[in-house]
C-alpha positions as CSV (number, residue, x, y, z in Angstrom):
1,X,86.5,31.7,233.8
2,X,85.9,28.0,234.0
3,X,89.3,26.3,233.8
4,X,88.3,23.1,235.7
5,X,88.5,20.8,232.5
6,X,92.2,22.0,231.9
7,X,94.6,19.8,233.7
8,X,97.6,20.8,233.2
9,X,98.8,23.9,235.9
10,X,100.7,25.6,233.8
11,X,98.1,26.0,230.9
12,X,95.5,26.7,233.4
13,X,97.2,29.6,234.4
14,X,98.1,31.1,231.4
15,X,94.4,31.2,230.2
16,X,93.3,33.0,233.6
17,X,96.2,35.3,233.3
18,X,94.2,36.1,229.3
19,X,90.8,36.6,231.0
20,X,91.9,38.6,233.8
21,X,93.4,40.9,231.2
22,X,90.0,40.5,228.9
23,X,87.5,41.1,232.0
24,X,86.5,45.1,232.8
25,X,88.4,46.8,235.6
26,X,86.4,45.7,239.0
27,X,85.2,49.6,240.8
28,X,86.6,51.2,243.6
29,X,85.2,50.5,246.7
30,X,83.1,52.9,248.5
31,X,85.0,55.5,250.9
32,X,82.5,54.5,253.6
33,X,82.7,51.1,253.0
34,X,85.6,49.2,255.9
35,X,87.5,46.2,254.6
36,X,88.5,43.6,256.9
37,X,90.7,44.9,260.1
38,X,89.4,48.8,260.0
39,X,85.9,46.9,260.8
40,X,84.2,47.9,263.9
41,X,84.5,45.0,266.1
42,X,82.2,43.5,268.7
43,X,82.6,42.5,272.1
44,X,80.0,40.2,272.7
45,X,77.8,38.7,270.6
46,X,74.2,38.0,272.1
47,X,72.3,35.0,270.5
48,X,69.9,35.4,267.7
49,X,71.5,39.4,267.5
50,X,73.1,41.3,264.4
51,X,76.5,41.3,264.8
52,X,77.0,45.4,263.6
């Protein structure tokens, strides 16, 4: 939801508090897929290389 035209914080807030209750439940994530930290991390990136 755009709520750039609203200034007042307060106001703003409420309406994105609405349209977070209005919007369709976001899907689970994938079992395979890692989030942040359980990522498998690199050593040493070589230039130009994908990273995983």
């Amino acid at each position: 939801m755009n709520t750039k035209k609203v200034t007042d914080t307060t106001e703003r807030k409420k309406l994105k508090r609405v349209a977070r209750k209005k919007a369709a439940p976001k899907a689970k994530r994938a079992a395979g897929v890692a989030r942040g930290s359980a990522k498998k991390k690199i050593r040493h990136q070589a230039q130009g290389q994908r990273k995983r």
